[in-house]
C-alpha positions as a Markdown table, in Angstrom:
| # | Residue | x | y | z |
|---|---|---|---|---|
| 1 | Unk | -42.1 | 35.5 | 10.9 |
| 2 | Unk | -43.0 | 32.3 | 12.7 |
| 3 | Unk | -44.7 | 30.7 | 9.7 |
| 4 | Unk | -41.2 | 31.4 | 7.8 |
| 5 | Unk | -38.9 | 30.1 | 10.7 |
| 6 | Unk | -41.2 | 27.0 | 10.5 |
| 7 | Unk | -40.9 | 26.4 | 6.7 |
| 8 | Unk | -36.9 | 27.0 | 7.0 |
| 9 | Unk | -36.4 | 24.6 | 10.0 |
| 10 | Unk | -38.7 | 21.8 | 7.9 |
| 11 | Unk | -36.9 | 22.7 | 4.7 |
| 12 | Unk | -33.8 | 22.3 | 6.1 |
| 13 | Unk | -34.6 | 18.9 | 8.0 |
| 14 | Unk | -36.5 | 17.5 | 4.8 |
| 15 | Unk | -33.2 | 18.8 | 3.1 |
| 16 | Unk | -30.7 | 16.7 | 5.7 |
| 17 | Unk | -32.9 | 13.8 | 6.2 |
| 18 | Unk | -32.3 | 13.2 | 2.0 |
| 19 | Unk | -28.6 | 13.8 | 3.1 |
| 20 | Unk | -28.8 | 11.5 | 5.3 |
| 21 | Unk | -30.9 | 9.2 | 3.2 |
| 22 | Unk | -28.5 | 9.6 | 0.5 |
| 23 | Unk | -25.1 | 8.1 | 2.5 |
| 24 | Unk | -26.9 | 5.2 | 5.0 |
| 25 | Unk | -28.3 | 3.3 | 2.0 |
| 26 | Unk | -25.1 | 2.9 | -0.2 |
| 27 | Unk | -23.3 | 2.5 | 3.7 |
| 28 | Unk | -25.6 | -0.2 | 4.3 |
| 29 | Unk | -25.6 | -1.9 | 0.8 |
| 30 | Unk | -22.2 | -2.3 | 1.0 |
| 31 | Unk | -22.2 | -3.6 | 4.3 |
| 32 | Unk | -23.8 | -7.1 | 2.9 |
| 33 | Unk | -21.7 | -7.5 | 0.2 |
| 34 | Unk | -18.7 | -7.5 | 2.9 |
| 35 | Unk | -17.6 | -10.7 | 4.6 |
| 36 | Unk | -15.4 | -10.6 | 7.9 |
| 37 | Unk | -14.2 | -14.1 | 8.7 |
| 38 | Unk | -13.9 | -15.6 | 12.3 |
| 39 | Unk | -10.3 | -15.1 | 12.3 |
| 40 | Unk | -9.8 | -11.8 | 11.6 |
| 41 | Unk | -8.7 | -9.2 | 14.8 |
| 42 | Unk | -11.3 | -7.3 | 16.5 |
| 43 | Unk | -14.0 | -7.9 | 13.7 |
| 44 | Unk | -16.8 | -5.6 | 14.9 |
| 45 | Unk | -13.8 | -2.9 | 14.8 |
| 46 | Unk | -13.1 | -3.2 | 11.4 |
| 47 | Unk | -16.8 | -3.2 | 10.6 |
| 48 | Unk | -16.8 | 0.2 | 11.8 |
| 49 | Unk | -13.9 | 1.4 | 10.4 |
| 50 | Unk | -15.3 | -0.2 | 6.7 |
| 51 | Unk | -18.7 | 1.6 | 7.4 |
| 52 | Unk | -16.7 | 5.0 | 7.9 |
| 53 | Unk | -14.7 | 4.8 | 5.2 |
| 54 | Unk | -17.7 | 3.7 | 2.6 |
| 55 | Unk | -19.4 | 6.7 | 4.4 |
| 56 | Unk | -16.4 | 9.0 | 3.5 |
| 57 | Unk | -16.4 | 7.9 | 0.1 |
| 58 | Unk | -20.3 | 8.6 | -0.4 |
| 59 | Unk | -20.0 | 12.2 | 1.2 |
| 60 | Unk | -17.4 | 12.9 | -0.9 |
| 61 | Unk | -19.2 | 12.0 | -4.3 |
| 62 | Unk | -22.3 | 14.0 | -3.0 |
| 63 | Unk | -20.2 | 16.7 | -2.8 |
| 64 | Unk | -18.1 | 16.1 | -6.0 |
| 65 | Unk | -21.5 | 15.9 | -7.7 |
| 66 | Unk | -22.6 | 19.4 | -6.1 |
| 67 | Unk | -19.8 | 20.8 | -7.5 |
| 68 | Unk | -18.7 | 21.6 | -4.1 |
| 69 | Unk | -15.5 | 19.4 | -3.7 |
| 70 | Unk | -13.6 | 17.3 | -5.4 |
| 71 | Unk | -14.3 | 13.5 | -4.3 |
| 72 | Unk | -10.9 | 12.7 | -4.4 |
| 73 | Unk | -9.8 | 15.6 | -2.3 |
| 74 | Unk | -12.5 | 15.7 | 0.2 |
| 75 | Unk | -11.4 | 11.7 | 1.1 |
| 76 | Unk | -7.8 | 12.3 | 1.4 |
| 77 | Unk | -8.3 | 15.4 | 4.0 |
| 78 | Unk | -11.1 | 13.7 | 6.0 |
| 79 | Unk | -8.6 | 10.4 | 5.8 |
| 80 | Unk | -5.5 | 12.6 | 7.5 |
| 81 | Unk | -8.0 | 14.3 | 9.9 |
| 82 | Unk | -8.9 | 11.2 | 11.4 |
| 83 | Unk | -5.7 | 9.0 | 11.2 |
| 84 | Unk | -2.8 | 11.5 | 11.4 |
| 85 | Unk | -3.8 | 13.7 | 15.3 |
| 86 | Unk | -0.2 | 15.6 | 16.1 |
| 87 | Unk | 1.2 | 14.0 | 19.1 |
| 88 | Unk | 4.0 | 16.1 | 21.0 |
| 89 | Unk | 7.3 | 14.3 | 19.9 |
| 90 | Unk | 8.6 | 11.8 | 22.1 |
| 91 | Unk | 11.8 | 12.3 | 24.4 |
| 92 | Unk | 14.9 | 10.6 | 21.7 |
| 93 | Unk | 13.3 | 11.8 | 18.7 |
| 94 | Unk | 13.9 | 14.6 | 16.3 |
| 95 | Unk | 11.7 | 15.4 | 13.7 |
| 96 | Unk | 12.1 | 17.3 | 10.5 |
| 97 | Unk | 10.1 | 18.4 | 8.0 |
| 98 | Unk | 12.4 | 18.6 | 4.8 |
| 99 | Unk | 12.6 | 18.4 | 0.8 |
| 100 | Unk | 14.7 | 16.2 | -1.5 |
| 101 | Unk | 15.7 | 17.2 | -4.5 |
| 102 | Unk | 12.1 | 19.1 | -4.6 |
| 103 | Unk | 9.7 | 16.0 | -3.0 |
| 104 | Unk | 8.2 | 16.6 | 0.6 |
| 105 | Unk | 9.7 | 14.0 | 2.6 |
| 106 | Unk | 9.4 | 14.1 | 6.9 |
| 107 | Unk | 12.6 | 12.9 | 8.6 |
| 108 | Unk | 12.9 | 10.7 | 11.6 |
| 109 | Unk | 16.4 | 11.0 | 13.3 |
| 110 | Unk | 17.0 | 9.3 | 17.3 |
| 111 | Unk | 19.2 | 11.5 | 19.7 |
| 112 | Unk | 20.8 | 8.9 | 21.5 |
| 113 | Unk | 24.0 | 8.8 | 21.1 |
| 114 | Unk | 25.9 | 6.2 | 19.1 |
| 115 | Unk | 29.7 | 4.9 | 18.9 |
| 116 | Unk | 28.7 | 4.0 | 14.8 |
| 117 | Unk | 27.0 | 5.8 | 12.1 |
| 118 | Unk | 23.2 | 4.9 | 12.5 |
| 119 | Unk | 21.0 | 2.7 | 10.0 |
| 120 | Unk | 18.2 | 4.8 | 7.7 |
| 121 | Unk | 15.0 | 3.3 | 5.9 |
| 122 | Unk | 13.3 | 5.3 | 3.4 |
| 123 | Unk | 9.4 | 4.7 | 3.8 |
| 124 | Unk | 6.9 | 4.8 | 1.0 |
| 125 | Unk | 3.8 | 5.0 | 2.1 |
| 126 | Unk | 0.4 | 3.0 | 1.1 |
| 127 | Unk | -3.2 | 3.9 | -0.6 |
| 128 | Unk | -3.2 | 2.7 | -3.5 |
| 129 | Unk | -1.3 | 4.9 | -5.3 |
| 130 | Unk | -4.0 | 7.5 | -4.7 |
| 131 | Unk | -4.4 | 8.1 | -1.1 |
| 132 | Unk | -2.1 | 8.3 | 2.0 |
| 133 | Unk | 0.7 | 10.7 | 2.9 |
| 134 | Unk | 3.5 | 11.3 | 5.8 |
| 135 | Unk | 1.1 | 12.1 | 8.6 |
| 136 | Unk | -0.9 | 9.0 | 7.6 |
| 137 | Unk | 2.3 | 7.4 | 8.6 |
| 138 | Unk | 3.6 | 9.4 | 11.5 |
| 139 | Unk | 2.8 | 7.2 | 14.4 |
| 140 | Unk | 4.6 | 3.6 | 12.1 |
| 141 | Unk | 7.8 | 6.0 | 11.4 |
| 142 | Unk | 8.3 | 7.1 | 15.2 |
| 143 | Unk | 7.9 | 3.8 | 16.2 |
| 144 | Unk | 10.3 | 2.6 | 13.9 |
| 145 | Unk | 12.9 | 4.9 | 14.2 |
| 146 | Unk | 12.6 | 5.1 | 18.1 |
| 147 | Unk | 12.6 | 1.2 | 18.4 |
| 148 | Unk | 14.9 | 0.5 | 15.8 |
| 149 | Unk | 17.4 | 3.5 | 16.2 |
| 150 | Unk | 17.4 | 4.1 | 12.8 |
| 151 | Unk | 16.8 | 7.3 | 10.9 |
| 152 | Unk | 13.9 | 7.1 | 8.8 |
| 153 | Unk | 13.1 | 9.4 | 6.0 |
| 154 | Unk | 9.4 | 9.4 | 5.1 |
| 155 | Unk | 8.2 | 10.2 | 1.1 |
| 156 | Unk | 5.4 | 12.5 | 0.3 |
| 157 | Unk | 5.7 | 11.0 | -3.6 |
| 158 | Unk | 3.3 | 12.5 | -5.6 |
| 159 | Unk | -0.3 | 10.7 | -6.3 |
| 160 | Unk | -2.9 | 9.8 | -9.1 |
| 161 | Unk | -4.7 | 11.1 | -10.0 |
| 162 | Unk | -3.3 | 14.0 | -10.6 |
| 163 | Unk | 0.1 | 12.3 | -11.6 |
| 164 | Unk | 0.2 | 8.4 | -13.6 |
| 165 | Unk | 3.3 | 6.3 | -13.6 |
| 166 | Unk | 6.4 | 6.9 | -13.4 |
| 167 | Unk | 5.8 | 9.8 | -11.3 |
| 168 | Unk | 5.3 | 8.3 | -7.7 |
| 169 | Unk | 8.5 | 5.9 | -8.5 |
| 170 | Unk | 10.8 | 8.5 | -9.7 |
| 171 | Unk | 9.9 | 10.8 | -7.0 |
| 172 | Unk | 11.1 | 7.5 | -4.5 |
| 173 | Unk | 14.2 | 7.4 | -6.8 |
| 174 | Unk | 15.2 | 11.2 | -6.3 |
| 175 | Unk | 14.7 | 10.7 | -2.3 |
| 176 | Unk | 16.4 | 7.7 | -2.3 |
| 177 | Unk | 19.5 | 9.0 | -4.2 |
| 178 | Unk | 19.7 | 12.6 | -2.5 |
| 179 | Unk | 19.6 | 10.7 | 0.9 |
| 180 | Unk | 21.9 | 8.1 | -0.1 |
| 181 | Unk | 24.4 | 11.3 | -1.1 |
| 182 | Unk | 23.9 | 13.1 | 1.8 |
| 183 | Unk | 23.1 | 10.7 | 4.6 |
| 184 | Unk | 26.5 | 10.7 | 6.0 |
| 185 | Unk | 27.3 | 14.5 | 6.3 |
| 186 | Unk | 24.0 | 15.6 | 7.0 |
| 187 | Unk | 22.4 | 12.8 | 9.0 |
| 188 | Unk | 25.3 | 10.7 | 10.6 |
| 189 | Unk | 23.8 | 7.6 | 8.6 |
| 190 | Unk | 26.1 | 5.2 | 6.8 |
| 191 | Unk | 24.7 | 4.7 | 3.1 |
| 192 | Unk | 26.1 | 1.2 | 3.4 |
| 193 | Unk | 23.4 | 0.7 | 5.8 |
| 194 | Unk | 20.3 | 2.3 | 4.5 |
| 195 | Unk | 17.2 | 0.2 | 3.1 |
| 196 | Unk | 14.1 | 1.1 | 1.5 |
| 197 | Unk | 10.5 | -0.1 | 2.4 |
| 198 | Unk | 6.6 | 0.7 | 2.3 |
| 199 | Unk | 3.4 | -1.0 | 2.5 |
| 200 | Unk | 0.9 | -1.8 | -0.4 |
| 201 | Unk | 1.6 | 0.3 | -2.7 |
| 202 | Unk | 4.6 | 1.9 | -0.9 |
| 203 | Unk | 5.8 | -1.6 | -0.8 |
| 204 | Unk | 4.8 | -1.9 | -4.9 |
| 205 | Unk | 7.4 | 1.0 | -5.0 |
| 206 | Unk | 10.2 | -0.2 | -3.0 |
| 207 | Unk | 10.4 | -3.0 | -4.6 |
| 208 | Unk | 10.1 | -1.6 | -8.4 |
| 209 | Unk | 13.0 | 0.9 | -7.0 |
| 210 | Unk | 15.1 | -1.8 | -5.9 |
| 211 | Unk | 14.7 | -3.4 | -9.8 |
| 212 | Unk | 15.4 | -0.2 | -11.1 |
| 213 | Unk | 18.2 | 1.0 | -9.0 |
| 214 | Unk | 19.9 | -2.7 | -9.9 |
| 215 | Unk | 19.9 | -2.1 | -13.4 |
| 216 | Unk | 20.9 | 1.8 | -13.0 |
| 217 | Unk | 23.7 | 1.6 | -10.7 |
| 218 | Unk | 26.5 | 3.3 | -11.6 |
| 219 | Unk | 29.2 | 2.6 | -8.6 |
| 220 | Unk | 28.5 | 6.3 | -7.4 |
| 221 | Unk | 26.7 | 5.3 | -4.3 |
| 222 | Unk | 25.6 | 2.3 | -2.2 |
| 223 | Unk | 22.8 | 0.2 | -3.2 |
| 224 | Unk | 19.7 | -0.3 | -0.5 |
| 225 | Unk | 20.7 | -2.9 | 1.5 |
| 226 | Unk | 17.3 | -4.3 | 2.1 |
| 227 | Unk | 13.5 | -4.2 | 1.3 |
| 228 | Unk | 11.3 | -4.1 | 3.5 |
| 229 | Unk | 7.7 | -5.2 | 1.9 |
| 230 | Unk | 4.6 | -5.2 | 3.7 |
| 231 | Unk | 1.6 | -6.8 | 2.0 |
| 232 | Unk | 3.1 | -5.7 | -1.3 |
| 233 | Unk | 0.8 | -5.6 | -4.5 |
| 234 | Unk | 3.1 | -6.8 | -7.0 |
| 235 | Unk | 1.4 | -8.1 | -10.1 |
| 236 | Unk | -1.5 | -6.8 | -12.2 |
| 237 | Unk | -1.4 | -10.1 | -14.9 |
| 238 | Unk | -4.0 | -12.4 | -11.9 |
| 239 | Unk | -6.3 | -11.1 | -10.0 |
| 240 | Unk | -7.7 | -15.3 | -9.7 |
| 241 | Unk | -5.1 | -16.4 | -7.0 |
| 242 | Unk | -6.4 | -17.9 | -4.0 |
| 243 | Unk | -6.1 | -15.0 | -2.0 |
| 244 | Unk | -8.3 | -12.9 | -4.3 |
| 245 | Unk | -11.0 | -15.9 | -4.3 |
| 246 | Unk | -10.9 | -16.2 | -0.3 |
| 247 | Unk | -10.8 | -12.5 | 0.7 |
| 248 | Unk | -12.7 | -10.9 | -2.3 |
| 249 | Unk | -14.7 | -9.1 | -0.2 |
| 250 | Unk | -12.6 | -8.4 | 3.5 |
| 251 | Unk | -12.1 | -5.1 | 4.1 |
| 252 | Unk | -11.0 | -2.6 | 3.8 |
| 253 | Unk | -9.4 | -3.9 | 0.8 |
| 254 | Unk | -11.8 | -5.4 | -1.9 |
| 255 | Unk | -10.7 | -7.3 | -5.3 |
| 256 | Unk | -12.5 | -4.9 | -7.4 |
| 257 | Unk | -10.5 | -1.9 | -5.6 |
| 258 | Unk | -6.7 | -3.5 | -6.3 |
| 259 | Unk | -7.6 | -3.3 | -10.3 |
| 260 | Unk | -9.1 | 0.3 | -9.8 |
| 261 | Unk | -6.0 | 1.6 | -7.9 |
| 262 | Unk | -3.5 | -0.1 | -10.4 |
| 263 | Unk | -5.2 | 1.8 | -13.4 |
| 264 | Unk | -5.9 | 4.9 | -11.8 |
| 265 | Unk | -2.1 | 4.6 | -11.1 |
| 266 | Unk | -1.1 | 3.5 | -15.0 |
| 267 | Unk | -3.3 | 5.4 | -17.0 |
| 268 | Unk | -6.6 | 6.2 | -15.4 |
| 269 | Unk | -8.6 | 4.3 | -17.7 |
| 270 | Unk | -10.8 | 2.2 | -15.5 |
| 271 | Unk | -13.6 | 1.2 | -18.6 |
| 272 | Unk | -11.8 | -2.2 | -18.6 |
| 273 | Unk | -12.0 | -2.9 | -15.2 |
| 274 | Unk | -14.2 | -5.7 | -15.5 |
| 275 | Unk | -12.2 | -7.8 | -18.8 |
| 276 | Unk | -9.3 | -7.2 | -16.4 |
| 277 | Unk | -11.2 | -9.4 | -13.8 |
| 278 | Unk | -12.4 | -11.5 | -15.6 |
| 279 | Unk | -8.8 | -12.2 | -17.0 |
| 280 | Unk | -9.5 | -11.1 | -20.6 |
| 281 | Unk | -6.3 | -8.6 | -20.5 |
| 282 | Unk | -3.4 | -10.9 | -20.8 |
| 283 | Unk | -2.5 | -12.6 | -24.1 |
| 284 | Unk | -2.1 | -16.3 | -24.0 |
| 285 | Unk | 0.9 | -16.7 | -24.6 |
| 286 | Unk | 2.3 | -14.1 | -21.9 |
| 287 | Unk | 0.0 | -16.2 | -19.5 |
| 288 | Unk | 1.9 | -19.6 | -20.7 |
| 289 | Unk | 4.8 | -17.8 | -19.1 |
| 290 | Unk | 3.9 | -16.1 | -15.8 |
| 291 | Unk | 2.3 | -19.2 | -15.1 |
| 292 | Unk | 5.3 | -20.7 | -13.6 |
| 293 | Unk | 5.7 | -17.3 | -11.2 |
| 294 | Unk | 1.7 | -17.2 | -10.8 |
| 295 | Unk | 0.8 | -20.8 | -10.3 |
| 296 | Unk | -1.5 | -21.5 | -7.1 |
| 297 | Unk | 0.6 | -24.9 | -6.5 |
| 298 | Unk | 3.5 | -22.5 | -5.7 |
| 299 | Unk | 1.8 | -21.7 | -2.3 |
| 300 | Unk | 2.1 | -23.6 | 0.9 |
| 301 | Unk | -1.3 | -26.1 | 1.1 |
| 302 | Unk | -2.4 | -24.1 | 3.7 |
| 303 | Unk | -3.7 | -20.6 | 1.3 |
| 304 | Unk | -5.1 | -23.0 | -1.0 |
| 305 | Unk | -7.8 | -24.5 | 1.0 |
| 306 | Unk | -11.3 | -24.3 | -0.4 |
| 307 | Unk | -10.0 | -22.2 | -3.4 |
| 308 | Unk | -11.7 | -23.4 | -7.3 |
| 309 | Unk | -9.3 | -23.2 | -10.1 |
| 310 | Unk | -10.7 | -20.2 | -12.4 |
| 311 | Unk | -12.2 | -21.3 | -16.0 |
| 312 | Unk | -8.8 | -20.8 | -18.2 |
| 313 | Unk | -9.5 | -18.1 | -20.6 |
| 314 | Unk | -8.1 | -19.3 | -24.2 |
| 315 | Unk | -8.7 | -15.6 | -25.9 |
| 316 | Unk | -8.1 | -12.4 | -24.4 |
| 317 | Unk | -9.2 | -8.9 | -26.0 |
| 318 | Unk | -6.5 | -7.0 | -28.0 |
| 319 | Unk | -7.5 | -3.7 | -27.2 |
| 320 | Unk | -7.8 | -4.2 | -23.3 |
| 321 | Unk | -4.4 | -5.4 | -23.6 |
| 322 | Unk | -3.4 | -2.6 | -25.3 |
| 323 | Unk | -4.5 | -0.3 | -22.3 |
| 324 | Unk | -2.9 | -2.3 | -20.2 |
| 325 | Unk | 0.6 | -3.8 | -21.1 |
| 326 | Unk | 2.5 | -1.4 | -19.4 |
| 327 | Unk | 0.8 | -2.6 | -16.2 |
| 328 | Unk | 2.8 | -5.9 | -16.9 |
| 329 | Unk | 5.9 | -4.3 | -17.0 |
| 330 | Unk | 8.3 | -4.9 | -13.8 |
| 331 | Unk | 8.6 | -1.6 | -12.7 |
| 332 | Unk | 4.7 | -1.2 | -12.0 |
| 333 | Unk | 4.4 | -5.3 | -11.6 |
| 334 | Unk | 7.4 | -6.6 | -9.9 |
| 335 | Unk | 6.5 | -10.2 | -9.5 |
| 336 | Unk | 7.1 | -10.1 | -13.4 |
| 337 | Unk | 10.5 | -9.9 | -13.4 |
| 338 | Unk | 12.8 | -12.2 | -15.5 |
| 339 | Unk | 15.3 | -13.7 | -13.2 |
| 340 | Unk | 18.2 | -12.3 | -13.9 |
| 341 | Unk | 16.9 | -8.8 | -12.3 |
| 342 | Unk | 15.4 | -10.6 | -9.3 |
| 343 | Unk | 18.6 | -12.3 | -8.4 |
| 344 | Unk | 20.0 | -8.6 | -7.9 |
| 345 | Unk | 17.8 | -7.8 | -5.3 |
| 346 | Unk | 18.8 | -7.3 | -1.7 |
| 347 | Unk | 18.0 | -8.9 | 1.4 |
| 348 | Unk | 14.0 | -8.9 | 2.1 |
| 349 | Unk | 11.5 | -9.1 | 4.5 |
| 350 | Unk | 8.0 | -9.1 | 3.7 |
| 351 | Unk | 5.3 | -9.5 | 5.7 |
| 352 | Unk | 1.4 | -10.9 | 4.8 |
| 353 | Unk | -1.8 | -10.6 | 6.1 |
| 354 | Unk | -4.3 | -14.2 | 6.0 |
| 355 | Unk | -7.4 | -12.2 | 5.2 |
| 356 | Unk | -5.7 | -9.9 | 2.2 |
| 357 | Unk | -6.5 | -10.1 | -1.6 |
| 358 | Unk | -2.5 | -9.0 | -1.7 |
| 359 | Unk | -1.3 | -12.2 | 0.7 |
| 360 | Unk | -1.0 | -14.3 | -1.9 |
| 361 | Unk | 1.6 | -11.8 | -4.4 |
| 362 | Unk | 3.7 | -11.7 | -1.1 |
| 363 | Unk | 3.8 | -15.3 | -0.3 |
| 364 | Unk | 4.2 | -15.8 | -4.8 |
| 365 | Unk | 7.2 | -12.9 | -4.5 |
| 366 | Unk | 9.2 | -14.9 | -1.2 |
| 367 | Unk | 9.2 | -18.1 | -3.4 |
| 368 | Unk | 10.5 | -16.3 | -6.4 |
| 369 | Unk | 13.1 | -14.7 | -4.5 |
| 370 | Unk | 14.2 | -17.9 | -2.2 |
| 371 | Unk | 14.6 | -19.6 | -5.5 |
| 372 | Unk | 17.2 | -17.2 | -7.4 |
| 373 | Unk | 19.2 | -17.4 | -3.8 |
| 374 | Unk | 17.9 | -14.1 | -2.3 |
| 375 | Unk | 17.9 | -14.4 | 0.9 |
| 376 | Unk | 14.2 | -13.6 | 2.9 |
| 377 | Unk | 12.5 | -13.1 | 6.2 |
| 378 | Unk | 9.0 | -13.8 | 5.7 |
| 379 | Unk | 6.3 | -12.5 | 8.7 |
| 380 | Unk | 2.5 | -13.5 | 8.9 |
| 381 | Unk | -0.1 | -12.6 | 10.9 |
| 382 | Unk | -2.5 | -15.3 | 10.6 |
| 383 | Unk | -5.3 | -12.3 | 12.4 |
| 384 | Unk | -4.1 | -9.9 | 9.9 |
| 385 | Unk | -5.9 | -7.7 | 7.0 |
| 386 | Unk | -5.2 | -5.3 | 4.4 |
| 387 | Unk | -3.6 | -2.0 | 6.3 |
| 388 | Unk | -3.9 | -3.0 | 9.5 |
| 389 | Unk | -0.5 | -1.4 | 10.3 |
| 390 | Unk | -2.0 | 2.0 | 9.6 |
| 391 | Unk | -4.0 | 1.4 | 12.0 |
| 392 | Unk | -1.0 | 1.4 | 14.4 |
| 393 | Unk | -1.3 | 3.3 | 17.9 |
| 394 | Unk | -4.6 | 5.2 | 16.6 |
| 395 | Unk | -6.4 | 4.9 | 20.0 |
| 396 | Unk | -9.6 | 3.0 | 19.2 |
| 397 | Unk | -8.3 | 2.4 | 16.0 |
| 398 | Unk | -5.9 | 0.1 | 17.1 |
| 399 | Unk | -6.1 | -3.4 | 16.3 |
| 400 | Unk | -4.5 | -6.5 | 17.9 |
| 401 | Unk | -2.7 | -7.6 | 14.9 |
| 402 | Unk | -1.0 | -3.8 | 14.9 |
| 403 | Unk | 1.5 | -4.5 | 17.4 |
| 404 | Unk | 2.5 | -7.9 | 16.5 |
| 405 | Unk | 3.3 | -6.9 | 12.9 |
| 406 | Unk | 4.9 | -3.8 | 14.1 |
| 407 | Unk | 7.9 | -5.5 | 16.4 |
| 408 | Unk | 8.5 | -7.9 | 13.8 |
| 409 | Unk | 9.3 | -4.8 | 11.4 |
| 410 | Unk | 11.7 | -3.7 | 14.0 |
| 411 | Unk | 13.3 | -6.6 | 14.6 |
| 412 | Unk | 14.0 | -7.1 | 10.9 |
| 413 | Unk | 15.3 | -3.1 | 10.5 |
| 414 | Unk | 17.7 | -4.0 | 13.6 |
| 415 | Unk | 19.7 | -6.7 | 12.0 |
| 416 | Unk | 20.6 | -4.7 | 9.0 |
């Protein structure tokens, strides 16, 4: 009996050293390949938060490969475990968990009393498209909502992928119609008053909503009366800007990553990942034009320090391009836009990171928007990267940047 504990206890140690093996060298390959600038809030932080998340990621293909979980699946519960713990709700608060016209949504309303009908926001939240949901979100939507005093409705849209464009955006369109009907009667919200916003990919939504809803609106009810964009990704046709070149590899957001989450969102063809970096998707012709929207000399002197201009690619691969040319389109790139739509869009704020691969769509976006008379309040936190403001009252999670970005948020929601 003692011979067979033995052999178990040193099969099952051989058995989790190989485990272990198995996660700590892909950790720690990708650990050199990543580059944290001076400037960047609490670096060693987001070292660690990097290193747990490529950890995550490698558990979660182990077990995908096992047959045991689905990588996909096992990320997005270990995500929620670790950035969504229930607090009790705060005093001036209520919280509901609802559904709109059949999508999950989780509704923040304040108690305080008020002599007017409040202000709402309808949040989409970021991940790419893939990850994320409302308790991701929680801590950014009570803060909001209690600082603000404004009812904010949260969207649990569905994700890839399971579900490919137009899904996630339609489900934002059905919860921002069925709140816009009902926010009056049920929630003491004037629909005059209510705007739409997100981050990343939440803020890719919001803004493709705000296109669509301007072309689809019927006089029935109330437009958004504001976007609310932070670090929106809002192109798919250059993935050269500055930006890209300069924070190519900052966590927790690496070039590579935008092009995967973009297809796994369009189509889930990621074979062409690497003509799409290399700028072999987009026909010359179409580049000719974008290039006045896309053109590094748009940005302030500042983002273009340091930066190379890429090799200009003359060809470009047909059948890439065929894969991808609904990517183009405004409603999954809405930096695209012809002019005419842009000029329809409501008052916006948008907020940018300085060590983001998305800053530079952002920064691209305000210009484009300034110069067809839109008018725009523009934040950025010169400390700030890629999701920091998930990272929002998370304990040891928090970062320094969290806070400043978050007030300015709330300052913007209070003027509408």
């Amino acid at each position: 009996m003692h011979t067979v504990i033995t052999i178990l206890f040193i099969t099952f140690a051989a058995l989790f050293a190989a485990f272990c093996l198995l996660v700590f060298v892909p950790v720690y390959l990708e650990l050199r390949n990543v580059n944290i600038p001076a400037g960047v809030a609490n670096p060693w932080k987001l070292r660690v938060t990097h290193c747990v998340y490529v950890g995550i990621s490698v558990v979660g293909q182990i077990l995908g490969r096992l047959g045991l979980c689905h990588q996909m699946n096992f990320i997005r519960r270990f995500r929620c475990c670790i950035m969504a713990c229930k607090r009790p709700v705060p005093p001036g608060l209520r919280i509901k968990d609802l559904t709109f016209s059949g999508v999950p949504v989780r509704v923040y309303e304040p108690t305080a009393a008020s002599g007017e009908k409040k202000r709402g926001l309808v949040y989409f939240h970021g991940g790419g498209w893939v990850f994320g949901c409302i308790d991701d979100y929680d801590e950014v939507c009570r803060y909001i909502s209690l600082e603000s005093d404004t009812t904010v409705v949260s969207v649990d849209y569905r994700l890839a992928p399971e579900h490919r464009y137009p899904a996630h955006l339609d489900d934002c369109e059905v919860v921002t119609r069925h709140f816009l009907s009902i926010a009056a009667t049920d929630f003491g919200v004037d629909p005059r008053r209510v705007a739409v916003g997100g981050d990343s990919a939440g803020a890719n939504l919001a803004a493709a909503l705000c296109q669509r809803l301007s072309k689809t609106q019927d006089g029935h009810l109330p437009s958004p009366c504001a976007q609310v964009l932070i670090y929106p990704a809002l192109q798919m046709a250059d993935f050269h800007l500055p930006s890209y070149q300069q924070n190519h590899s900052v966590p927790i957001l690496f070039r590579g990553r935008v092009v995967f989450y973009f297809l796994q969102y369009l189509n889930g063809n990621t074979s062409v990942s690497q003509q799409i970096l290399e700028g072999k998707h987009v026909p010359v012709e179409l580049k000719l034009r974008y290039k006045k929207w896309l053109d590094p000399e748009n940005l302030p002197p500042q983002f273009r320090k340091g930066v190379r201009s890429p090799q200009v690619i003359t060809s470009h691969d047909a059948e890439v391009y065929h894969i991808i040319k609904r990517g183009l389109d405004p409603e999954i790139s809405p930096l695209l836009a012809d002019d005419d739509i842009l000029r329809l869009a409501p008052p916006t704020f948008i907020l940018t990171c300085e060590f983001d691969v998305l800053r530079d769509d952002g920064i691209l976006f305000l210009k484009r928007l300034k110069d067809v008379g839109v008018e725009v309040t523009w934040e950025h936190l010169s400390d700030g990267f890629h999701g920091v403001i998930s990272f929002f009252n998370q304990g040891r999670l928090t970062f320094q940047s969290c806070q400043k970005g978050m007030d300015s948020i709330v300052r913007y929601v209070k003027t509408l």
